[in-house]
Backbone as JSON Lines, residues from 0, in Angstrom:
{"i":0,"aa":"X","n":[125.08,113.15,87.66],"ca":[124.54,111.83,87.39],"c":[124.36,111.08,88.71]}
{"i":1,"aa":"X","n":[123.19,110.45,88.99],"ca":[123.06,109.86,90.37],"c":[123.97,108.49,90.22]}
{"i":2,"aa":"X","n":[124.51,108.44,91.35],"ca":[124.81,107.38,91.62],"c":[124.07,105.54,91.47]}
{"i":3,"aa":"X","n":[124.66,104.92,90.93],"ca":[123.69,103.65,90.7],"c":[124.22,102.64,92.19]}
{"i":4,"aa":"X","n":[122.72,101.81,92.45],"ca":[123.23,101.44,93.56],"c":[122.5,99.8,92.57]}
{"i":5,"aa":"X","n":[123.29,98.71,93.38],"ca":[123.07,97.9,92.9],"c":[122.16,97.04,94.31]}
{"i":6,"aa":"X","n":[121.33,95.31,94.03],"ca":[121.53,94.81,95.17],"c":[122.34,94.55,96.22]}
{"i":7,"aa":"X","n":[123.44,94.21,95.52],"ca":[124.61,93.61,96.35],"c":[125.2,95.03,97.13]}
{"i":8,"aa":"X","n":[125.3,96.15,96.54],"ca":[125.58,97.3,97.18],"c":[124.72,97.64,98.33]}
{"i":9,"aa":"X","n":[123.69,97.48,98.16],"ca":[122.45,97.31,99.29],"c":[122.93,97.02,100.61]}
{"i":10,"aa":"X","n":[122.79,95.23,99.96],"ca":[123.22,94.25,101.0],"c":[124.81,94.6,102.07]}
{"i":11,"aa":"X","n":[125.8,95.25,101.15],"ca":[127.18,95.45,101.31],"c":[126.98,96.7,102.45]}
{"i":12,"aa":"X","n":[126.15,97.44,101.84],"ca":[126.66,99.26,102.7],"c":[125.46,98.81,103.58]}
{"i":13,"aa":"X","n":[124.65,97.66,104.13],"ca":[123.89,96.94,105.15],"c":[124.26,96.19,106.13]}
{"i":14,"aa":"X","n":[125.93,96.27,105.55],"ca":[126.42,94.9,106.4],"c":[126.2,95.17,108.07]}
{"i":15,"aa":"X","n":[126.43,95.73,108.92],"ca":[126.36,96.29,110.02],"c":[125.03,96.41,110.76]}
{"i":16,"aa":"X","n":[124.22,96.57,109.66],"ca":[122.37,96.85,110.49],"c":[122.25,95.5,110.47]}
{"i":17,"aa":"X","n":[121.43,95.57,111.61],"ca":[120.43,94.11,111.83],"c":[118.84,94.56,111.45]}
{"i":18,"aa":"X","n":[118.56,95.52,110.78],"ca":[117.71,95.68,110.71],"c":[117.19,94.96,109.08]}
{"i":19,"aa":"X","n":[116.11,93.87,109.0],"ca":[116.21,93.31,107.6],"c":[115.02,94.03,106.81]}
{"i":20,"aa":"X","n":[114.34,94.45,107.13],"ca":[113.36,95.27,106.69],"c":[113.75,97.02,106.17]}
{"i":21,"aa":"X","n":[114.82,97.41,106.71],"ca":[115.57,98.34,106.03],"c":[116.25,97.62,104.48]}
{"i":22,"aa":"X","n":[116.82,96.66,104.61],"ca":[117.84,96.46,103.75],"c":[116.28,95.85,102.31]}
{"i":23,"aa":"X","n":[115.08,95.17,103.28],"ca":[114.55,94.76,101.57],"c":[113.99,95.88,101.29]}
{"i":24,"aa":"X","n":[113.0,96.8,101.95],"ca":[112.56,98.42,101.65],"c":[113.62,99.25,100.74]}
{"i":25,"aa":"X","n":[114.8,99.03,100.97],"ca":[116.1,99.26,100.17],"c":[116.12,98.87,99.02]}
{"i":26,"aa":"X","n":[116.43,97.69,98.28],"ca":[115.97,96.81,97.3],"c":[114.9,97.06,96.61]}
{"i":27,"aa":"X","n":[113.55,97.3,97.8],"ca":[112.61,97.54,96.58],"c":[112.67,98.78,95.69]}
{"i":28,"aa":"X","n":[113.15,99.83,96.4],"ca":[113.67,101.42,95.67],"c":[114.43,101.04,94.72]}
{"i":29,"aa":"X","n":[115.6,100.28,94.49],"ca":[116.15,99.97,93.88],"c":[115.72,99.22,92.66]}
{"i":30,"aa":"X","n":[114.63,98.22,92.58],"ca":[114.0,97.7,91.85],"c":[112.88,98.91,91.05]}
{"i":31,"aa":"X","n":[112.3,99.48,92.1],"ca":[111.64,100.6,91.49],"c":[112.45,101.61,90.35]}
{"i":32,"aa":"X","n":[113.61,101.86,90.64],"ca":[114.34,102.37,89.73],"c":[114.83,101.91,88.84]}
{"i":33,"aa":"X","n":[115.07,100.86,89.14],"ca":[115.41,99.92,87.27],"c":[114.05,99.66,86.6]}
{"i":34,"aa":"X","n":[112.84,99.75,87.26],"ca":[111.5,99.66,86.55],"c":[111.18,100.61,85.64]}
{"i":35,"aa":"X","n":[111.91,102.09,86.4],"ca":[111.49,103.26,85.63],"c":[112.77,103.43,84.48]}
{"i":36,"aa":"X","n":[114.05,102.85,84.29],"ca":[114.52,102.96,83.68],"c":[114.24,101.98,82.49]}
{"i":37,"aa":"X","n":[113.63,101.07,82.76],"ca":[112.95,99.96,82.08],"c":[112.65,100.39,81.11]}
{"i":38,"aa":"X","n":[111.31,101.3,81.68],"ca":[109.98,101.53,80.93],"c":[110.49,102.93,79.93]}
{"i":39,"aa":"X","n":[111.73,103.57,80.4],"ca":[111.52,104.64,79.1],"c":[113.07,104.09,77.88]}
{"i":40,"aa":"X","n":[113.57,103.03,78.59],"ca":[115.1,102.22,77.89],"c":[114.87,100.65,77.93]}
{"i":41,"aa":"X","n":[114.13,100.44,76.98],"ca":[113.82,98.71,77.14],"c":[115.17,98.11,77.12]}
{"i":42,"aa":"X","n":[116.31,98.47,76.7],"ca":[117.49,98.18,76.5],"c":[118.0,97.5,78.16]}
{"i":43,"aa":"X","n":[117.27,98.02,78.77],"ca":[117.43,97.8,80.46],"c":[116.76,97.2,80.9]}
{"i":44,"aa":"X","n":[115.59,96.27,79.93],"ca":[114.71,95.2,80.53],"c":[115.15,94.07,81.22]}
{"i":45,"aa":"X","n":[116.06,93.27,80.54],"ca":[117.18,92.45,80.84],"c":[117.92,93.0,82.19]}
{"i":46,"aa":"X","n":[118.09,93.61,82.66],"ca":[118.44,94.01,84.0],"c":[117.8,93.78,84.7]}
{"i":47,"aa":"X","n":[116.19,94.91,84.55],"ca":[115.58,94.59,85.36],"c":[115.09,93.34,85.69]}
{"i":48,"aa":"X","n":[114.68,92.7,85.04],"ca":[113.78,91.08,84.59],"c":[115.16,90.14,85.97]}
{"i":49,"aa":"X","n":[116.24,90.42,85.91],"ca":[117.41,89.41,86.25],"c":[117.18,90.0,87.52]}
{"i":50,"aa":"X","n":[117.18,91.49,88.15],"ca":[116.77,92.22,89.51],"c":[115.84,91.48,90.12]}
{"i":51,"aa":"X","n":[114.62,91.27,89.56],"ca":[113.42,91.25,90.25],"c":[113.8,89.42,90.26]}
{"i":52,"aa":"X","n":[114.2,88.6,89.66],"ca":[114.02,87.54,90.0],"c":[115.0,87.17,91.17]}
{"i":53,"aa":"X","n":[115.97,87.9,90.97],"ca":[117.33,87.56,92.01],"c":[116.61,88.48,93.6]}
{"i":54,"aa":"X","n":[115.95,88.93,93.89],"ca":[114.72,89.97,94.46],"c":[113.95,88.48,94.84]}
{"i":55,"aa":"X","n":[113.01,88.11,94.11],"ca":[111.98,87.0,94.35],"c":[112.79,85.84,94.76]}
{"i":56,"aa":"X","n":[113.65,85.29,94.46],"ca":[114.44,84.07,94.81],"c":[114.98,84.29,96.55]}
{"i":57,"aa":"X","n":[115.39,85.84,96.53],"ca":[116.07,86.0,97.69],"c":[114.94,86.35,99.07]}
{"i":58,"aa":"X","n":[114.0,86.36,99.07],"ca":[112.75,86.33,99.87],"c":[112.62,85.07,99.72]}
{"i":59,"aa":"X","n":[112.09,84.24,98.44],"ca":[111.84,82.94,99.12],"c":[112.64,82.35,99.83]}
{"i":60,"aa":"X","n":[114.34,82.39,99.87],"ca":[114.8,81.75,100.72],"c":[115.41,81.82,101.64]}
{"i":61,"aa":"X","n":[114.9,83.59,101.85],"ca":[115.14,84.15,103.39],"c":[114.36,84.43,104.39]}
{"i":62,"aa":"X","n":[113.32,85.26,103.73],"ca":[112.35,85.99,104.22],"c":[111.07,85.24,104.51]}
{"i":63,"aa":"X","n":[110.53,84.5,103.46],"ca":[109.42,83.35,103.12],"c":[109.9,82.32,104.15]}
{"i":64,"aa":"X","n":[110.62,81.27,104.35],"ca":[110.54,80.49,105.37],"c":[110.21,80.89,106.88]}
{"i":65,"aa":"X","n":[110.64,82.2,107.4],"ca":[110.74,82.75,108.77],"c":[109.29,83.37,108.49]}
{"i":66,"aa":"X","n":[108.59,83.69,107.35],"ca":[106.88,84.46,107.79],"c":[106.03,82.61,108.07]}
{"i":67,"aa":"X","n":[106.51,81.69,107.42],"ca":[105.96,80.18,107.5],"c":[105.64,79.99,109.03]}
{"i":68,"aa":"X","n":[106.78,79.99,109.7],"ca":[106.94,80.02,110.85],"c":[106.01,80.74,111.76]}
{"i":69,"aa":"X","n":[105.84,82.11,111.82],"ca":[105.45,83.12,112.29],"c":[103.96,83.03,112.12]}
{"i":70,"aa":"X","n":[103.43,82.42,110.98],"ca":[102.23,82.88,110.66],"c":[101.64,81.66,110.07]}
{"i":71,"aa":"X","n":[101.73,80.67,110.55],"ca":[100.8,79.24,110.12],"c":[101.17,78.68,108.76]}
{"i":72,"aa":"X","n":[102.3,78.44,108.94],"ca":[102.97,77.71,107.87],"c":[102.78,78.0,106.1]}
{"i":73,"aa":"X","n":[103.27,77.09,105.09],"ca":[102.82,77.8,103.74],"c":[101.45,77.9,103.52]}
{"i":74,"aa":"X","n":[100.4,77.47,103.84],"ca":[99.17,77.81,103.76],"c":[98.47,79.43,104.08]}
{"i":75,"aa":"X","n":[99.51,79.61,105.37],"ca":[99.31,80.94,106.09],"c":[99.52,82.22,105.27]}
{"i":76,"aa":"X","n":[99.66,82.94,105.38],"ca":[99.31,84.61,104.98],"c":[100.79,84.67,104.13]}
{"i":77,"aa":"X","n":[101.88,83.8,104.37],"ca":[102.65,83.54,102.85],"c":[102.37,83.48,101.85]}
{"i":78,"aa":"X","n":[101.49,82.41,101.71],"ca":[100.74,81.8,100.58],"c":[100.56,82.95,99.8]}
{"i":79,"aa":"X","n":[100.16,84.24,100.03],"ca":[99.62,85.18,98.82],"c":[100.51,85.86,98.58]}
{"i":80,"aa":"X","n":[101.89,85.74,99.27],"ca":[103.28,86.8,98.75],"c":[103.89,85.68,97.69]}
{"i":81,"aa":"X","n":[103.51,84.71,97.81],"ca":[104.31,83.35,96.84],"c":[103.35,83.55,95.63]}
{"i":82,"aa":"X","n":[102.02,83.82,95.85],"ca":[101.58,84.28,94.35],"c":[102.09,85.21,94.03]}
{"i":83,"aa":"X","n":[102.09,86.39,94.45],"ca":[102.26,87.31,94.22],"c":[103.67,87.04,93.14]}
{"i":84,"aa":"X","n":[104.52,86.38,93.67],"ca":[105.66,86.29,92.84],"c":[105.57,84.97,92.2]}
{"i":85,"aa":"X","n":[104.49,84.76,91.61],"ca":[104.19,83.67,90.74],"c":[103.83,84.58,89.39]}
{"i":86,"aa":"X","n":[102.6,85.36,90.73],"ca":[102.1,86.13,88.75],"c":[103.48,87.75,88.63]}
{"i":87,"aa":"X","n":[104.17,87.84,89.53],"ca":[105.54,88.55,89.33],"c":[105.8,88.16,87.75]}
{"i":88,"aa":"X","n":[106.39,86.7,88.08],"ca":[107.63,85.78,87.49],"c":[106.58,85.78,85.34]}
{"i":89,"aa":"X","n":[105.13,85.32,85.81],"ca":[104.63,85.45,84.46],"c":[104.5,86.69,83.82]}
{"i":90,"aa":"X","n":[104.38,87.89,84.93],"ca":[104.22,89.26,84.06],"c":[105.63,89.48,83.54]}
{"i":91,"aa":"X","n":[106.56,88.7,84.17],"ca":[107.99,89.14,83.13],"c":[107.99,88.44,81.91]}
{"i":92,"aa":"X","n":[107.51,87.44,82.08],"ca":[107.66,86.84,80.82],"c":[106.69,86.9,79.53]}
{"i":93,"aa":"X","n":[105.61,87.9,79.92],"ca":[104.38,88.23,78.8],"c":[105.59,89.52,78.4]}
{"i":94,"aa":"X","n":[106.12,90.81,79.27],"ca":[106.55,91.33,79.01],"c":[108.09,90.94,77.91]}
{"i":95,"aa":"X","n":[108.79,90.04,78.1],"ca":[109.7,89.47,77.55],"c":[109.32,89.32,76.2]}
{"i":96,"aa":"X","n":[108.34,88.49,76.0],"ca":[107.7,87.95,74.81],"c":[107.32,89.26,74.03]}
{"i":97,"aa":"X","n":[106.61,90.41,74.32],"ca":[106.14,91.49,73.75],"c":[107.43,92.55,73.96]}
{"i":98,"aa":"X","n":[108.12,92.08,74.19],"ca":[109.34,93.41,73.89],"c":[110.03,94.3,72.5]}
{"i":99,"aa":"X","n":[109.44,93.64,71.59],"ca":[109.79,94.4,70.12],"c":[108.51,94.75,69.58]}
{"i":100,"aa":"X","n":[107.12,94.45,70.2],"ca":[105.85,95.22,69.93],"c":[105.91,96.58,70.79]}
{"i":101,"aa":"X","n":[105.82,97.24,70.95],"ca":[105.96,98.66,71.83],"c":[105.05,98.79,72.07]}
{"i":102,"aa":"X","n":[103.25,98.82,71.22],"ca":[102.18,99.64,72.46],"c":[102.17,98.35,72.98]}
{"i":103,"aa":"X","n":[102.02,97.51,72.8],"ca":[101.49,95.94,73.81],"c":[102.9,95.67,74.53]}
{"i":104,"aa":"X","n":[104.39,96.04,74.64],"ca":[104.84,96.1,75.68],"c":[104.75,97.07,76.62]}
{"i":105,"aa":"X","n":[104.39,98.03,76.33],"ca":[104.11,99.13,77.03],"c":[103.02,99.33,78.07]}
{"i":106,"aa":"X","n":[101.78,98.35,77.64],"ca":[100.74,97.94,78.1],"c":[100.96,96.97,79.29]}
{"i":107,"aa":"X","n":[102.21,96.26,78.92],"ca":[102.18,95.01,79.71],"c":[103.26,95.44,80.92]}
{"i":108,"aa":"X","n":[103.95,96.14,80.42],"ca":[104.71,96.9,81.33],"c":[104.23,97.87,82.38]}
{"i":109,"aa":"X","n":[103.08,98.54,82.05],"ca":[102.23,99.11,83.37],"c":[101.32,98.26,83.87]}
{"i":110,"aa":"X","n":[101.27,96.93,83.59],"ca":[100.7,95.77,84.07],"c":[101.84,95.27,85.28]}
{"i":111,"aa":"X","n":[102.61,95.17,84.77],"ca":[103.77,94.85,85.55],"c":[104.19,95.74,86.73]}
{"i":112,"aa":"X","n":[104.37,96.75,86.13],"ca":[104.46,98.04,87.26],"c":[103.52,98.13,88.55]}
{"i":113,"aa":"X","n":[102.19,97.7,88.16],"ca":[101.36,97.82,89.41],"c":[101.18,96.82,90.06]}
{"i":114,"aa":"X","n":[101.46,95.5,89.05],"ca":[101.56,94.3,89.89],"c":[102.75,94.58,91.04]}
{"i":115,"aa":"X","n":[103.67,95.23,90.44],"ca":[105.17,95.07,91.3],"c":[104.85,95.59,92.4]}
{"i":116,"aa":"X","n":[104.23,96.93,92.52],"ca":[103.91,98.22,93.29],"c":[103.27,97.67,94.4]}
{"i":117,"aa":"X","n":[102.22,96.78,93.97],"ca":[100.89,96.39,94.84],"c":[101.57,95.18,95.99]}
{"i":118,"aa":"X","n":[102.39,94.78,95.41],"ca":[103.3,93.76,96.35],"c":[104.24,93.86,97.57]}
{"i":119,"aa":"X","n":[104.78,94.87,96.59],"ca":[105.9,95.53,97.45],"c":[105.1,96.59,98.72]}
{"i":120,"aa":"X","n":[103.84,96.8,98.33],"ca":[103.02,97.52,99.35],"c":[102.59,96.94,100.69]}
{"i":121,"aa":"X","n":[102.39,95.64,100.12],"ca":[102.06,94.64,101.03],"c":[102.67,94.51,102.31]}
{"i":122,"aa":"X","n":[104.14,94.06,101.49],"ca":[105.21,93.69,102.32],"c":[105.39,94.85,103.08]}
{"i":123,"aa":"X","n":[105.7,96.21,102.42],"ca":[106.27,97.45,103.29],"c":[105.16,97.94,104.42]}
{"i":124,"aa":"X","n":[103.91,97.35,104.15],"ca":[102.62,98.28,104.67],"c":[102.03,97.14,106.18]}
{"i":125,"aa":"X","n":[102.6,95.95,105.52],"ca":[102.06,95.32,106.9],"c":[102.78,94.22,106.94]}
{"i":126,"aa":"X","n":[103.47,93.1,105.77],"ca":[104.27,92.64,105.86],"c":[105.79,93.03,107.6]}
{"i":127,"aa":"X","n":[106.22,93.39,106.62],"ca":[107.26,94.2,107.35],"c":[107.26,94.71,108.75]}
{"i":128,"aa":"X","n":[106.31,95.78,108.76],"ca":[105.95,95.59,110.39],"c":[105.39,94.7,111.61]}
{"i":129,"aa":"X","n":[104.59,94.1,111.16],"ca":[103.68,92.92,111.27],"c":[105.53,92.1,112.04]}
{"i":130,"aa":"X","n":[105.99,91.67,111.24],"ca":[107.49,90.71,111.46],"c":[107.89,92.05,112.58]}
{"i":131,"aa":"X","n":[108.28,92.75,111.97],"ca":[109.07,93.21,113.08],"c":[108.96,93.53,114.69]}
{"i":132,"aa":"X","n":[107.57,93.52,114.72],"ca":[106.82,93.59,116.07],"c":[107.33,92.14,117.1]}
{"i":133,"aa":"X","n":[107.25,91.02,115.78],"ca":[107.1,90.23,115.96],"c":[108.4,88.91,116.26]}
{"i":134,"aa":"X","n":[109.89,89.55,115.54],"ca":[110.86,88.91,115.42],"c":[111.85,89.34,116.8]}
{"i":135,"aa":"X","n":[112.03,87.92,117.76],"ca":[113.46,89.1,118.61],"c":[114.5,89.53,117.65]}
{"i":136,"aa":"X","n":[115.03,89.84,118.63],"ca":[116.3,90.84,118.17],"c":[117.62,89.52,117.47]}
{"i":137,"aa":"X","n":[117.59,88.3,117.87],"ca":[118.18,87.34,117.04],"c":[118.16,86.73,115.52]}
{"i":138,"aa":"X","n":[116.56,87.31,115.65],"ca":[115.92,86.17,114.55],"c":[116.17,87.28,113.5]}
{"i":139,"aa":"X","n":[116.25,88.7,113.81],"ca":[115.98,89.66,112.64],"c":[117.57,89.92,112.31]}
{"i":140,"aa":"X","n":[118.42,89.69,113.17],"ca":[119.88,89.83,112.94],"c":[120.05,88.51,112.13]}
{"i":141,"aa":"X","n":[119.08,87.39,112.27],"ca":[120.36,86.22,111.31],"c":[119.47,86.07,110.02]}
{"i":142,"aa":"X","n":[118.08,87.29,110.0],"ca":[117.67,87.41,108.89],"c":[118.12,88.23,108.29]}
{"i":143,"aa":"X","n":[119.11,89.53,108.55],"ca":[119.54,90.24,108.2],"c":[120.61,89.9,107.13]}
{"i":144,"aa":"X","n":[121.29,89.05,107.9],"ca":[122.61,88.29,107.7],"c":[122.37,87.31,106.43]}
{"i":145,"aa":"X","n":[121.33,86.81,106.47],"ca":[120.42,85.96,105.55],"c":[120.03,86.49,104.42]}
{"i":146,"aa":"X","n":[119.3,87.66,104.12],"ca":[119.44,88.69,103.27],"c":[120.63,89.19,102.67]}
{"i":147,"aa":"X","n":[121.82,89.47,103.47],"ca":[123.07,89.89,102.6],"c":[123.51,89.15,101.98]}
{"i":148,"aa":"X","n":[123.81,88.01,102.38],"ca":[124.54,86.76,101.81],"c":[123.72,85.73,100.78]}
{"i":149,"aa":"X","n":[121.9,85.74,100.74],"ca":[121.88,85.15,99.67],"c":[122.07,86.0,98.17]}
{"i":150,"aa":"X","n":[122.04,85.04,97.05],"ca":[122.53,85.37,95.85],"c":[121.47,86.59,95.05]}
């Protein structure tokens, strides 16, 4: 049986790297795997749904202020990771609502899935590097630090 890793386990067996882009690339695997356990055990929706928001909360108030900075404030190239977890936050809740219909949660759930996918691509594909090119070696350690410790 594989081992389950949680966020906070993430964050915990992270404590030591300064690297913050390891630890959310981390998270998102992790999210990816409660997605797939989701989708064949709705019984585990409620997990996931509580993951991904505690996930979205913890970027906005780690990660999201320091790209503001970096990249022309909330107007700047933020702006479309904050949708992104706008229409996140509503695809959970169409999914929520359709959870005892099965083909129309099921539907809404690979709605969800690619929304999630397409985001997390973002961040891992240019997000992420993009910062890291870009952060000294301070700013990514007290984002690191920033990452473990929010909720």
């Amino acid at each position: 049986m594989p081992r389950r890793r949680t966020a906070a386990k993430v964050r915990s067996a992270g404590a030591g790297r300064s690297d913050p882009f390891e630890l959310l690339v981390a998270e998102h695997d992790l999210l990816r795997d409660s997605l797939r356990r989701a989708r064949r055990d709705r019984g585990t929706l409620e997990a996931f749904e509580r993951a991904v928001r505690a996930h979205i909360e913890r970027e906005t108030r780690s990660l999201y202020p320091l790209c503001e900075q970096l990249f022309g404030g909330p107007e700047g190239a933020v702006a479309v990771l904050r949708q992104d977890h706008d229409a996140l936050d509503a695809e959970l809740r169409t999914v929520s609502r359709a959870a005892g219909r099965r083909a129309e949660s099921a539907a809404h759930m690979e709605s969800l899935a690619a929304r999630l996918e397409d985001h997390f691509a973002r961040e891992e594909r240019v997000l992420f590097p993009l910062m890291a090119a870009l952060l000294t070696g301070n700013d990514s350690g007290r984002l690191a630090s920033l990452l473990r410790t929010s909720p």
